[in-house]
C-alpha positions as CSV (number, residue, x, y, z in Angstrom):
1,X,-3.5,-6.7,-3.8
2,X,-5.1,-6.5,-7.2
3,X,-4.5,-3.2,-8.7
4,X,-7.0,-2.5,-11.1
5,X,-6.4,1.4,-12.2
6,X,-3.2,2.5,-13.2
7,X,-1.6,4.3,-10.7
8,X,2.0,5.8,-10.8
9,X,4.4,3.7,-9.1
10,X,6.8,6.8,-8.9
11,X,6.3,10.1,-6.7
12,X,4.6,12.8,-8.8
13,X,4.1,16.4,-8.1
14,X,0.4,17.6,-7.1
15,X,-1.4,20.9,-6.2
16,X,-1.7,20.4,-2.6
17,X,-5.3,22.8,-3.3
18,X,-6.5,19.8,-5.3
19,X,-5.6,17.6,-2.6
20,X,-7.4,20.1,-0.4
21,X,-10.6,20.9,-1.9
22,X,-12.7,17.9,-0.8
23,X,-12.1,18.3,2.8
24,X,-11.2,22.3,2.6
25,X,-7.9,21.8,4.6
26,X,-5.1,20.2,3.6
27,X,-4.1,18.8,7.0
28,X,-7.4,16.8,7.0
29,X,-6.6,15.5,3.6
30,X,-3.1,14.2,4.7
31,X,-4.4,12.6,7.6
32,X,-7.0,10.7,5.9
33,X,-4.4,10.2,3.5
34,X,-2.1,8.8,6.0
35,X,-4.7,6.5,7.8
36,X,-5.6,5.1,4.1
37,X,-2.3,4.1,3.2
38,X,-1.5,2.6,6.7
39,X,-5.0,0.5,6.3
40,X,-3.4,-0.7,2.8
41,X,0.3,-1.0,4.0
42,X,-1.2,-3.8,6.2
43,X,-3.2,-5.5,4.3
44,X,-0.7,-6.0,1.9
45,X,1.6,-7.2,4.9
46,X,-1.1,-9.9,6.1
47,X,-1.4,-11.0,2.3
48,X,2.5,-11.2,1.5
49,X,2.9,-12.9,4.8
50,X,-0.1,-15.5,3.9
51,X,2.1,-16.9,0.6
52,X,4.9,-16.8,2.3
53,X,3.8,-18.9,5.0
54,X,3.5,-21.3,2.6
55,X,7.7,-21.2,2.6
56,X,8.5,-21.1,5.9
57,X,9.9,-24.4,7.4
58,X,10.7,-24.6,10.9
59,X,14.1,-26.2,10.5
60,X,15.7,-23.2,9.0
61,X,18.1,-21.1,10.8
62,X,19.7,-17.8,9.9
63,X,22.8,-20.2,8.8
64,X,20.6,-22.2,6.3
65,X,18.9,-19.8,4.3
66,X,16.9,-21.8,1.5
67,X,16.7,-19.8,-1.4
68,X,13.6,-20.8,-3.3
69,X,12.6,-19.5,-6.7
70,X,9.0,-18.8,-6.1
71,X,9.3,-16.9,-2.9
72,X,11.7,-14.7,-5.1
73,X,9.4,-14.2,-7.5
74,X,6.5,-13.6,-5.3
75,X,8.5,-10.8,-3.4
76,X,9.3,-9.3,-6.3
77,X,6.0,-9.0,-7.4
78,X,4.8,-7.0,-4.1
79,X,8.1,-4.7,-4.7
80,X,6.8,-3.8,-8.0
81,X,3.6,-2.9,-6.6
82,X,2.9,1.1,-6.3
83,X,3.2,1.9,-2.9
84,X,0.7,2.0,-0.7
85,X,1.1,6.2,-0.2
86,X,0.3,6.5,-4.2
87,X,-2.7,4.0,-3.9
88,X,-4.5,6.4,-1.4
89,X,-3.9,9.3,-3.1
90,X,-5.3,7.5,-6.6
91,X,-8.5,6.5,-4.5
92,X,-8.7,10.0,-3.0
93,X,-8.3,12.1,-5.9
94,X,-11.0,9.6,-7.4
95,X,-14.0,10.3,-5.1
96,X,-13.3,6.8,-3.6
97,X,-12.6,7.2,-0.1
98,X,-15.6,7.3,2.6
99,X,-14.8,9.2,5.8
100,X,-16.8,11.2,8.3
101,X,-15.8,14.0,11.2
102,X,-15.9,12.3,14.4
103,X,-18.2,14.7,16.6
């Protein structure tokens, strides 16, 4: 996942009003909060698991463990990445995030 804006990849404190003033309740905010950061949680699952596909060899058991460089570094690199919890809340505070009351 390409991250674009800089978003904090520690926890900061926030005024839960701010956090509620676009939907008027907070508990409406956390849940779309919630079901954004699940949607990129797995989507940066589905990606890390694509290049590390690229690894995976069928003869490997959990006695030979291969170490290879690459795959290290490309863990790393999603490690690094601000968690998916922050992301939503960057796009939310931002006016980015679409959703609707189901009726």
């Amino acid at each position: 996942m390409e991250s674009k804006k800089k978003i904090p990849t520690n926890t900061i404190t926030r005024d839960i009003r701010t956090l509620a003033e676009p939907t008027g309740n907070i508990y409406e905010s956390v849940v779309i909060l919630a079901k954004r950061a699940n949607q990129i949680a797995i989507a940066e699952k589905k990606e890390l698991m694509k290049k590390l596909e690229d690894f995976r060899n069928d003869r490997d058991t959990m006695d030979e463990v291969f170490e290879n460089k690459e795959q290290i570094e490309i863990s790393k690199y999603y490690e690094r990445q601000p968690k998916p919890d922050l992301v939503a809340i960057a796009e939310f505070e931002a006016g980015e995030l679409v959703y609707r009351k189901a009726k």
